[in-house]
NUTIDO-736164 format. One line per field, with one value per residue: residue number from 0; x, y, z of N, C-alpha, C in turn. Coordinates in steps of 0.2 Angstrom, whole numbers, plus 5000, padded with zeros to 4 digits. Layout:
# residues N
tivo: c(NUM_...) $
neast: c(X_...) $
nnorth: c(Y_...) $
nup: c(Z_...) $
caeast: c(X_...) $
canorth: c(Y_...) $
caup: c(Z_...) $
ceast: c(X_...) $
cnorth: c(Y_...) $
cup: c(Z_...) $
***
This chain:
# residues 339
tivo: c(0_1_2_3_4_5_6_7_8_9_10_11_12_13_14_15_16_17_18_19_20_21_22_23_24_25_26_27_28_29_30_31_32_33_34_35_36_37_38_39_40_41_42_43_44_45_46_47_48_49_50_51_52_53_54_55_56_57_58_59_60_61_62_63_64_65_66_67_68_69_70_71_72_73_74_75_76_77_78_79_80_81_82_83_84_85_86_87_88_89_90_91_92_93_94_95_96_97_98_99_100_101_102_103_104_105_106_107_108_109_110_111_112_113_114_115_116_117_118_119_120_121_122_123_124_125_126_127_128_129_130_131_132_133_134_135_136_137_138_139_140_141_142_143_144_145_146_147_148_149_150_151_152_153_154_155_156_157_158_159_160_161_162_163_164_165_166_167_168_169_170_171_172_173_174_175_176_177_178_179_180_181_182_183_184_185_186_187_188_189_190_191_192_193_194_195_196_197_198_199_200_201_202_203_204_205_206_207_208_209_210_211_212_213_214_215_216_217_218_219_220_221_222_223_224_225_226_227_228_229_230_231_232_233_234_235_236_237_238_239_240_241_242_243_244_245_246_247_248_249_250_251_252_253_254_255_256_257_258_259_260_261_262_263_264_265_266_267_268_269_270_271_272_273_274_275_276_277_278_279_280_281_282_283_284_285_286_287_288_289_290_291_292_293_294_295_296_297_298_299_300_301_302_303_304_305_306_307_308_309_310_311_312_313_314_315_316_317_318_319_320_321_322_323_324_325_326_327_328_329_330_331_332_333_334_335_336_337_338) $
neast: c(5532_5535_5540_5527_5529_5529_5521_5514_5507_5501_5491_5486_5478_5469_5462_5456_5446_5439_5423_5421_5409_5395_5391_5392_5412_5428_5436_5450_5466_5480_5497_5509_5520_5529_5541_5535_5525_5510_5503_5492_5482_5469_5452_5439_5423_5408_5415_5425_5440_5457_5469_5481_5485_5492_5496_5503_5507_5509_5508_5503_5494_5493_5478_5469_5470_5481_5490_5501_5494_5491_5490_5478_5481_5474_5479_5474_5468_5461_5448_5448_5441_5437_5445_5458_5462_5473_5480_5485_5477_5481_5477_5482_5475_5469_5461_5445_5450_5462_5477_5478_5490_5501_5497_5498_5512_5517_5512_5519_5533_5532_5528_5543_5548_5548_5548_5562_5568_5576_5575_5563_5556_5542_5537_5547_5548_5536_5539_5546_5536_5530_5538_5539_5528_5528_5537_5534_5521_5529_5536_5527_5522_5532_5529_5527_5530_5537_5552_5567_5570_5587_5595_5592_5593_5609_5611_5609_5618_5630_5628_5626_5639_5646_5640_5646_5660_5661_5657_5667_5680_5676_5666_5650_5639_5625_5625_5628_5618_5608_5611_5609_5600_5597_5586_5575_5573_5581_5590_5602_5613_5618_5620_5625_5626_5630_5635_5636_5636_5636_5633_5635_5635_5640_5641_5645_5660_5664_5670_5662_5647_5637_5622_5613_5601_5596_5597_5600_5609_5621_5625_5635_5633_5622_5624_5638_5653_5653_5652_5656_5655_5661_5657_5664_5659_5658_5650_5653_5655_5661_5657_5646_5629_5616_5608_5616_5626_5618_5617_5625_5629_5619_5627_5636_5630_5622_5624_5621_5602_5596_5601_5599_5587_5584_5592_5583_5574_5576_5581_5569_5559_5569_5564_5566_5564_5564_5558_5558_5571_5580_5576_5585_5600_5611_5630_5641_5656_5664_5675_5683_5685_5681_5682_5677_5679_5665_5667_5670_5678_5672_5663_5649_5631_5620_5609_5613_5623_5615_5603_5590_5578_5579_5570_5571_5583_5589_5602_5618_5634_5651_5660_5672_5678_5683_5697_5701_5708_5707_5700_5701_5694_5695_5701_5688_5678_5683_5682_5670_5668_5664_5672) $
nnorth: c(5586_5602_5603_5613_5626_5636_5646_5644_5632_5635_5646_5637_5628_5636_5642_5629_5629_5637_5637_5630_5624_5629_5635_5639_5640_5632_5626_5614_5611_5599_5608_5605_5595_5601_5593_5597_5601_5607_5613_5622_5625_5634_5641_5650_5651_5659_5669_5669_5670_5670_5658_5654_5639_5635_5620_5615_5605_5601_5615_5628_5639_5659_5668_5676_5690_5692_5690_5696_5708_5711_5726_5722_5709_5695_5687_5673_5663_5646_5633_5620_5607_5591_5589_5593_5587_5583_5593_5611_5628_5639_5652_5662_5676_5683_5700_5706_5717_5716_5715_5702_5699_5701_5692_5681_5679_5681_5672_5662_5666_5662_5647_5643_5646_5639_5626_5627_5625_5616_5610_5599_5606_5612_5623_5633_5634_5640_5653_5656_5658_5669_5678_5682_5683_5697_5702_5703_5712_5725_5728_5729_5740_5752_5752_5742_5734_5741_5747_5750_5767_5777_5780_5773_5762_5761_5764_5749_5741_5745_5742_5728_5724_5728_5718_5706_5710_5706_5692_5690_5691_5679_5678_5670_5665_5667_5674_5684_5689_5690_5700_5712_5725_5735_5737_5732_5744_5748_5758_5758_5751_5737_5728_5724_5717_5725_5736_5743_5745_5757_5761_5770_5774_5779_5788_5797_5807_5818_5823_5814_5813_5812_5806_5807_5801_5805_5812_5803_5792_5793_5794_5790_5788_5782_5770_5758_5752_5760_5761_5771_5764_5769_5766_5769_5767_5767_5772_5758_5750_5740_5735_5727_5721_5726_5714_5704_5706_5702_5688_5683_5684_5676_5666_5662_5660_5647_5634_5637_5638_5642_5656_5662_5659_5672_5681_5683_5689_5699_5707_5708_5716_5728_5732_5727_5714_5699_5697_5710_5709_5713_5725_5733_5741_5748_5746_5745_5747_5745_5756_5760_5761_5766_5762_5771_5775_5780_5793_5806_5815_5813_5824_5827_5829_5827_5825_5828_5838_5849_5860_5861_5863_5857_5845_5835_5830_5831_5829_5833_5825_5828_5816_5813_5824_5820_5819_5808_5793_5778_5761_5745_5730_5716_5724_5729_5720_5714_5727_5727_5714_5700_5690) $
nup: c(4998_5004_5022_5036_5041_5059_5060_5047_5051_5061_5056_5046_5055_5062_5053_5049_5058_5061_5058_5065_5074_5083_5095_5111_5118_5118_5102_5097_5089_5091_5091_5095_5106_5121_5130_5145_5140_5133_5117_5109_5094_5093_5094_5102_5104_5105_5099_5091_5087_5086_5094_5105_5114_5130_5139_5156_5163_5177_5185_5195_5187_5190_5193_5180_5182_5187_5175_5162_5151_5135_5120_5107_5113_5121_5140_5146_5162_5159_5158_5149_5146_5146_5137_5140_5152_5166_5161_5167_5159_5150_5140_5123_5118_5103_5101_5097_5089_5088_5077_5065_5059_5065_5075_5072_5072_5085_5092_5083_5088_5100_5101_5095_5104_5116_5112_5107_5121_5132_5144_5156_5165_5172_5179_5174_5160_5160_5165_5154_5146_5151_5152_5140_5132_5141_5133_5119_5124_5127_5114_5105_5114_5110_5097_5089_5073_5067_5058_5070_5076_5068_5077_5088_5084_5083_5094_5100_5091_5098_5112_5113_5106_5116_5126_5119_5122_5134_5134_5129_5140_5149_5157_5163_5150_5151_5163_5159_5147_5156_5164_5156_5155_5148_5137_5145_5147_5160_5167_5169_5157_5158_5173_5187_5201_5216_5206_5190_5173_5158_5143_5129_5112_5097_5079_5074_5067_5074_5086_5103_5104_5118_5124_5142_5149_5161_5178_5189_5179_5178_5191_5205_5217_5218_5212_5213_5210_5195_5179_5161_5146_5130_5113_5097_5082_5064_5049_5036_5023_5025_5035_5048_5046_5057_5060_5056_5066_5077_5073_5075_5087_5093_5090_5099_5109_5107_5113_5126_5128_5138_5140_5125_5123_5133_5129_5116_5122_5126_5115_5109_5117_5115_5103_5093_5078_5070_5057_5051_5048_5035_5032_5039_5034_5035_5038_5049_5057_5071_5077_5090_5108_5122_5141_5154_5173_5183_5193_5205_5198_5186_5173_5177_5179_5193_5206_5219_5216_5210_5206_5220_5216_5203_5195_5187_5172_5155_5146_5136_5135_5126_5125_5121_5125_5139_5152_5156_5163_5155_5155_5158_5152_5157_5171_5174_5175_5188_5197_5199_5204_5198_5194) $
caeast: c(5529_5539_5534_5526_5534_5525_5514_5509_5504_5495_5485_5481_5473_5465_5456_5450_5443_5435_5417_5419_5405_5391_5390_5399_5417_5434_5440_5460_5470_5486_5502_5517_5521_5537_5543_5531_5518_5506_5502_5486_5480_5463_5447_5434_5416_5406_5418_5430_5445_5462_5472_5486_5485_5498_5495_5508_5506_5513_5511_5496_5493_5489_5472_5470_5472_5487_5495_5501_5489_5492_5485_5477_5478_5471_5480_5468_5467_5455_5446_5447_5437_5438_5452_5464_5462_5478_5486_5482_5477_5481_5477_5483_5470_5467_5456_5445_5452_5470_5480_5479_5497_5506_5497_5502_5517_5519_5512_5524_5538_5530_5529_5548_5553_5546_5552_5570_5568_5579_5573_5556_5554_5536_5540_5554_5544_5531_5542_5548_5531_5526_5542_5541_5523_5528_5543_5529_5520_5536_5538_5520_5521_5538_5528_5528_5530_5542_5560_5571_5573_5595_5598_5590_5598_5617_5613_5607_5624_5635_5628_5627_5648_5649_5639_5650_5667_5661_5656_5675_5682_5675_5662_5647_5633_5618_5624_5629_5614_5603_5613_5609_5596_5596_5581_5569_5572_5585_5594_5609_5613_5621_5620_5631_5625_5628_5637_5632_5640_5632_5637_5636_5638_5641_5645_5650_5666_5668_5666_5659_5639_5630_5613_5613_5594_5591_5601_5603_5611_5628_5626_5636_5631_5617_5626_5646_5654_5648_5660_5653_5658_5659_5659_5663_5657_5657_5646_5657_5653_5666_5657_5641_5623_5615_5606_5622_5629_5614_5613_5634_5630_5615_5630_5640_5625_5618_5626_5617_5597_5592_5603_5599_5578_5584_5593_5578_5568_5578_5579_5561_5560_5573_5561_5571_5561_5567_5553_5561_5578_5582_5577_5590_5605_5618_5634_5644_5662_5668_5685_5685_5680_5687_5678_5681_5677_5661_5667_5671_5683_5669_5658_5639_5626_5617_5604_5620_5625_5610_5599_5585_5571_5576_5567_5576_5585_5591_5610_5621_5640_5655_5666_5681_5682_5684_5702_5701_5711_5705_5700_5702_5686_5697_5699_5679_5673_5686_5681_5663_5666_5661_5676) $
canorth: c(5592_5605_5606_5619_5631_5635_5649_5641_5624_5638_5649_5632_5626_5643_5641_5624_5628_5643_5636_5623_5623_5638_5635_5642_5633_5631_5620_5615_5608_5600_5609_5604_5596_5603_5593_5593_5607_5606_5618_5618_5631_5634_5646_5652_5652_5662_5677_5665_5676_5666_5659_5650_5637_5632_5617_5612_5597_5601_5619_5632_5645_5661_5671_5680_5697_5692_5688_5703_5711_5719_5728_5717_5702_5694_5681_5670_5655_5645_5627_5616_5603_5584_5587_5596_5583_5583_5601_5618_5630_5648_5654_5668_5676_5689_5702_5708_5723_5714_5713_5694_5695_5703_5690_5675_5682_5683_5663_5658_5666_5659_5638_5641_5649_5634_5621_5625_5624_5609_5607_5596_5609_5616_5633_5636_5634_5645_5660_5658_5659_5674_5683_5680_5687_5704_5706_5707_5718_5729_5726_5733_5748_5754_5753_5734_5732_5746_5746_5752_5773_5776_5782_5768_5755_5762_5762_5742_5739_5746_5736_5720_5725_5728_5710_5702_5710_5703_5687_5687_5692_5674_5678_5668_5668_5667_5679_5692_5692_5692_5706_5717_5728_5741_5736_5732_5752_5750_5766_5756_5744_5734_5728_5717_5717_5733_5738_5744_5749_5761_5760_5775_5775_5785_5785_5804_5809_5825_5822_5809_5815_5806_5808_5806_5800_5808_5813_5795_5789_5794_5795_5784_5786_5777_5762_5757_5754_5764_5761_5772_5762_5772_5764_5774_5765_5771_5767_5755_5745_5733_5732_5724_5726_5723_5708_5700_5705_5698_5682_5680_5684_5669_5658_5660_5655_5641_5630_5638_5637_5647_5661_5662_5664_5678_5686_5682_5692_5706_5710_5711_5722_5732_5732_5722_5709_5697_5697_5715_5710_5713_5733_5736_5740_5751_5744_5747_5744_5746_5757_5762_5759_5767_5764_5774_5777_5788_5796_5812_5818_5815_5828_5825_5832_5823_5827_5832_5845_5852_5865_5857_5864_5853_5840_5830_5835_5827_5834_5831_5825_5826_5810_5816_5830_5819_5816_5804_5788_5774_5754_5738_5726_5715_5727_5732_5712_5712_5731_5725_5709_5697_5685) $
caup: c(5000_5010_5030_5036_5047_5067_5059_5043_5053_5066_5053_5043_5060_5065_5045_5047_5065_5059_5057_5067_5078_5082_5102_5117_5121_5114_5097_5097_5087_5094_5087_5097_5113_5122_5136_5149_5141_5127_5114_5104_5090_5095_5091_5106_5104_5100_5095_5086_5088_5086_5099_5107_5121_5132_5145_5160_5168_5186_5190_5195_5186_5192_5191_5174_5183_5188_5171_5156_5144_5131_5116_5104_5114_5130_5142_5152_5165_5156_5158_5145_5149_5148_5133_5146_5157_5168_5162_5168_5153_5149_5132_5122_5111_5099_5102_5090_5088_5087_5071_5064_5056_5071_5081_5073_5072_5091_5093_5081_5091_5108_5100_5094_5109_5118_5109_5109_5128_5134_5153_5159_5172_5168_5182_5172_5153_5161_5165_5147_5141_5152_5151_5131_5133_5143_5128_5114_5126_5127_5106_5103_5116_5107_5089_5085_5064_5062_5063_5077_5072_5067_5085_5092_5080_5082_5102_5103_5089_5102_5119_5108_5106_5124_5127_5117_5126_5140_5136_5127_5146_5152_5160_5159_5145_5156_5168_5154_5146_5160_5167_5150_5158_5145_5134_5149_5152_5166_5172_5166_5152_5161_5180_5190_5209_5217_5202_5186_5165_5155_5136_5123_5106_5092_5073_5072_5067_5075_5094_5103_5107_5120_5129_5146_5150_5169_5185_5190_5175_5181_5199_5206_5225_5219_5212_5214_5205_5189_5172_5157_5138_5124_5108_5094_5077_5058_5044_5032_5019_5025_5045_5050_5049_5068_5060_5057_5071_5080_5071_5077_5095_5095_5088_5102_5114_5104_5115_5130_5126_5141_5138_5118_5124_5135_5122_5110_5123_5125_5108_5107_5125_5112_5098_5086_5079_5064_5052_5047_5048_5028_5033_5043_5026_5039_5041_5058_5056_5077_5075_5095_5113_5131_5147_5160_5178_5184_5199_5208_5192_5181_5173_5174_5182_5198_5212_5221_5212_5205_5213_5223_5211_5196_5197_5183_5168_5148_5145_5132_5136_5123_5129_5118_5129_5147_5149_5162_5160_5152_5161_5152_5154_5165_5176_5174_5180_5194_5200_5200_5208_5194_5192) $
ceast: c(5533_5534_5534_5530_5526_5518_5510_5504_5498_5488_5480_5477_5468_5460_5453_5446_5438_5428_5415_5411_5400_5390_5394_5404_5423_5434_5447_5460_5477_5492_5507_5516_5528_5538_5538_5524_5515_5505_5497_5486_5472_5459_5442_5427_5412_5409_5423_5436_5451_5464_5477_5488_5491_5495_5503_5506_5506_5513_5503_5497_5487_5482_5474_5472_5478_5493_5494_5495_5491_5489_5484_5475_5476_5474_5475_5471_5460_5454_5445_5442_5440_5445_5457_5465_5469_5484_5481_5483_5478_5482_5480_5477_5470_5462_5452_5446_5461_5473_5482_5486_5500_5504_5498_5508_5520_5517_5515_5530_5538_5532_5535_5551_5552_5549_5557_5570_5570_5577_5564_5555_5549_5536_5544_5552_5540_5534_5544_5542_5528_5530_5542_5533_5523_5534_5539_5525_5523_5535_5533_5520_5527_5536_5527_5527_5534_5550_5564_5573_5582_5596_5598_5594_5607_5616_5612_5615_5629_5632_5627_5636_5650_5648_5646_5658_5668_5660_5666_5680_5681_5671_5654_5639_5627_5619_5625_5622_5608_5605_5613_5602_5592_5590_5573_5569_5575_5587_5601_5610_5615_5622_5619_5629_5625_5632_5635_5639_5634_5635_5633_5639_5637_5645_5646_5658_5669_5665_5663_5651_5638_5625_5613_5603_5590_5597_5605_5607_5617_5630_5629_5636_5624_5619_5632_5648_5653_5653_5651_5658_5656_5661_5657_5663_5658_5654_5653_5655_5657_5663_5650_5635_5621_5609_5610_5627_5624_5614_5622_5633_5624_5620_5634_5636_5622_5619_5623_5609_5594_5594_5603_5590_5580_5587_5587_5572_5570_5580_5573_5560_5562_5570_5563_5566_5562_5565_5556_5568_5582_5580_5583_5597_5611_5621_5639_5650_5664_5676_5688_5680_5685_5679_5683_5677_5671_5663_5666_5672_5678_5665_5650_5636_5620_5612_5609_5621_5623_5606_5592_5579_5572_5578_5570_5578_5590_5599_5614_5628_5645_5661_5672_5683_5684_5690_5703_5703_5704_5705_5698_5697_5689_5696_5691_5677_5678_5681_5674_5660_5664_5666_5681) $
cnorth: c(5595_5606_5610_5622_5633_5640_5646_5636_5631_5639_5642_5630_5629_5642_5635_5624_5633_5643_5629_5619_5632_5638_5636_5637_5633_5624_5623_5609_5607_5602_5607_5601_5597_5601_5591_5598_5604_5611_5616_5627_5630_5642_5648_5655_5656_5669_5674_5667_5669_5664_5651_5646_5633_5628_5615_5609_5597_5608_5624_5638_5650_5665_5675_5687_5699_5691_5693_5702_5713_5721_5722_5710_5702_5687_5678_5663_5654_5634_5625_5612_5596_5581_5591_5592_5582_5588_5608_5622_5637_5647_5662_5671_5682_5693_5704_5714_5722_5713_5707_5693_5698_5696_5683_5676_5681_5674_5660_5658_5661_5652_5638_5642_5646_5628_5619_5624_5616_5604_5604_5600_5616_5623_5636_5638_5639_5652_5662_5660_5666_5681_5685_5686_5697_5707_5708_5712_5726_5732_5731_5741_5752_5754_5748_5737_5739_5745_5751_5761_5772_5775_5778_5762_5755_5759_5751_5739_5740_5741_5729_5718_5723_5720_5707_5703_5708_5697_5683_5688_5685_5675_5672_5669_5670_5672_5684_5693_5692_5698_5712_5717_5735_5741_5732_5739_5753_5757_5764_5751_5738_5732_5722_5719_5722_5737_5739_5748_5753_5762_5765_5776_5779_5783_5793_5803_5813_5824_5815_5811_5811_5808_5804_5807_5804_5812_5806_5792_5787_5794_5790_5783_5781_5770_5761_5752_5755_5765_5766_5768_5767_5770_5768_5766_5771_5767_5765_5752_5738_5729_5726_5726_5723_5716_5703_5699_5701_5690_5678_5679_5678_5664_5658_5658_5651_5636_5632_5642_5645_5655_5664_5662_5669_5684_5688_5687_5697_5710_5710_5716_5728_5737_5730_5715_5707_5697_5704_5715_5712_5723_5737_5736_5744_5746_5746_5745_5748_5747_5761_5761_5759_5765_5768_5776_5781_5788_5802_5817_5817_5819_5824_5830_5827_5827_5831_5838_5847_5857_5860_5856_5860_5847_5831_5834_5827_5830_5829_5829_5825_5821_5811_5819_5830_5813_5811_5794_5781_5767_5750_5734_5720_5717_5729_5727_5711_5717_5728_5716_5701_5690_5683) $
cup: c(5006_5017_5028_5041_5052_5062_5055_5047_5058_5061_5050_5051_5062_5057_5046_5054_5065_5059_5060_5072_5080_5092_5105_5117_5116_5108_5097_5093_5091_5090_5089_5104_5115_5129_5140_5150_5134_5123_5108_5101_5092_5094_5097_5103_5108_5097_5091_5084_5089_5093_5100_5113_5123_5139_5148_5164_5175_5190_5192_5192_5188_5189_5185_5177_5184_5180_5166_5153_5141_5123_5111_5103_5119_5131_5148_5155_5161_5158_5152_5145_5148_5141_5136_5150_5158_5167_5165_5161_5153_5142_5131_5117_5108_5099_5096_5086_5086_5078_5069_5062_5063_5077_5079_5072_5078_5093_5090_5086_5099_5106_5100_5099_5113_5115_5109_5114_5128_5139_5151_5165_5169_5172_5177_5162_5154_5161_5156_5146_5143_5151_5140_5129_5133_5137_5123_5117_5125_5120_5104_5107_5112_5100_5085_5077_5062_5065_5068_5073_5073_5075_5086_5090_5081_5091_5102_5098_5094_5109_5115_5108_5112_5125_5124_5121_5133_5142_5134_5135_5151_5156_5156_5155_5149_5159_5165_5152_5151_5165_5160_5152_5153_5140_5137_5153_5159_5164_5167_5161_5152_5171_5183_5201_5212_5211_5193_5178_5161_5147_5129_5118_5100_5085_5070_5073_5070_5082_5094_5109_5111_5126_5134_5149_5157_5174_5187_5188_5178_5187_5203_5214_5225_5217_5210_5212_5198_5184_5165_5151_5134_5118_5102_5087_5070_5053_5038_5028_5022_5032_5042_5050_5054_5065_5058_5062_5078_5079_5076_5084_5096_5094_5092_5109_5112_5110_5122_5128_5132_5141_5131_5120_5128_5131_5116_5112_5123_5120_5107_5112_5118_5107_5092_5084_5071_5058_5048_5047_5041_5028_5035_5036_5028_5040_5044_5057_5065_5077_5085_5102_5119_5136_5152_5168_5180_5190_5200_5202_5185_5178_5168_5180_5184_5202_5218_5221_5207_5209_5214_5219_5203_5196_5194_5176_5163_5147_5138_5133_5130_5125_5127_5121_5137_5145_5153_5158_5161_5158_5155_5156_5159_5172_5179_5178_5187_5199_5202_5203_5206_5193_5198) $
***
């Protein structure tokens, strides 16, 4: 008989639990222990709504108001009773307004994303589970169950390229991806201490378009060193689709666990989420790639050098058309202090 996989083994537990009892209180099943947490599939009575418990042996969790919500589900501190004995409990639950496949869908990710976890440090497990939490929040506010529109899909292809020229630069894994800012809605895509990269991409021919989000983006009195990437792409049959190029960049972090869950969050943050990976049929062949300096010599438009009454503003830049010489990604991790 073939194992189950996290969700099947969930759902089947969430059905045999389903009629388990008709009076207030939790029923669980145990699905996983990882380390030095627990994980149970479990039902609440009297509403009977799914859900997903995580005990920690060693730490406090804080009050419910204190921890995300988001639509669908509900996260709780909760008491278990004399079968919790010696963890602290937080559940996930579904509400009943929540979508049952999205939300096992989301407990599945949570058990795996737990699992591979290599440390017995229940602080350090818990962030995962809360950050992992605020990523499906993200996932769902950004449209959960649809895929990434073109624009969006060519931009996360291009900062994935960038990641990768940086982790080839020797720098290290943990610190690159926890310095990709760009799909928890930074300012910048990139950001190294007081310094910061912004990376735009494009798969036009004629020119190289790109959307500058605010005043801020390019301002570099507010953070200094400021490198703009431009990576120009073209659809090929012979390049990559970004679920290939994804599945490449997890294989150059397999070998670091906790840098391989932060990329796993920040592609959900992104809205990328694998269950649709077989949608995504563009392929990306990368045929170019300058960075170059934001300074004085650059053209953009700041709070600086704009009139006092606008307030903020969206613009367009042609990057083909700024002849400002080019910096080699060496150069970029020295300029910014990184190596």
């Amino acid at each position: 008989m073939a194992l189950q996989s996290k969700r099947e083994e969930l759902e089947t537990a969430w059905r045999a639990l389903a009629d388990y009892r008709s009076d207030e209180g939790w029923s669980t099943i145990l699905i996983a222990t990882c380390r030095s947490c627990r994980l149970l599939a479990g039902r609440h009575f009297p509403g009977n709504e799914e859900a997903l418990l995580v005990g920690f042996a060693s730490i406090r969790i804080p009050p419910t108001e204190q921890l995300p919500q988001g639509v669908g589900f509900q996260v709780s501190k909760i008491e278990l009773g004399v079968d919790g004995l010696g963890y602290s409990w937080i559940a996930l639950c579904r509400q009943r307004a929540g979508n049952p496949d999205f939300f096992a869908m989301m407990a599945d990710d949570i058990v795996v994303t737990l699992e591979k976890q290599p440390m017995n440090d229940d602080v350090r497990l818990f962030n995962i589970f809360i950050s992992r939490i605020k990523a499906w929040q993200d996932f769902m506010r950004k449209g959960g169950g649809d895929i990434l529109s073109p624009e969006a899909e060519i931009g996360l292809f291009g900062e994935l390229i960038f990641l990768h020229k940086l982790l080839d630069s020797g720098l290290l894994a943990e610190f690159v991806v926890d310095s990709w800012q760009g799909p928890l809605d930074g300012i910048h895509d990139f950001v190294f201490g007081t310094g910061a990269i912004e990376v735009k991409s494009t798969v036009s021919p004629h020119g190289f378009p790109a959307k500058v989000a605010s005043l801020d983006q390019l301002d570099d009195s507010l953070i200094r060193p400021l490198f703009l990437a431009a990576i120009r792409l073209e659809l090929n049959p012979m390049g990559k689709t970004l679920p290939i190029l994804i599945r490449e960049t997890r294989d150059l972090l397999k070998s670091n666990l906790i840098a391989l869950a932060c990329l796993d969050s920040r592609l959900l943050h992104a809205g990328y989420f694998d269950a649709f990976a077989d949608r995504y049929t563009r392929r990306f062949l990368q045929i170019g790639c300058r960075i170059m300096v934001v300074n004085d010599d650059f053209p953009r438009l700041t709070r600086a050098n704009v009139a006092l009454a606008i307030r903020n503003a969206r613009y367009d830049l042609d990057l083909d058309l700024i002849s400002l010489g080019d910096v080699e990604i060496i150069e970029v991790v020295k300029q910014l202090g990184i190596v």
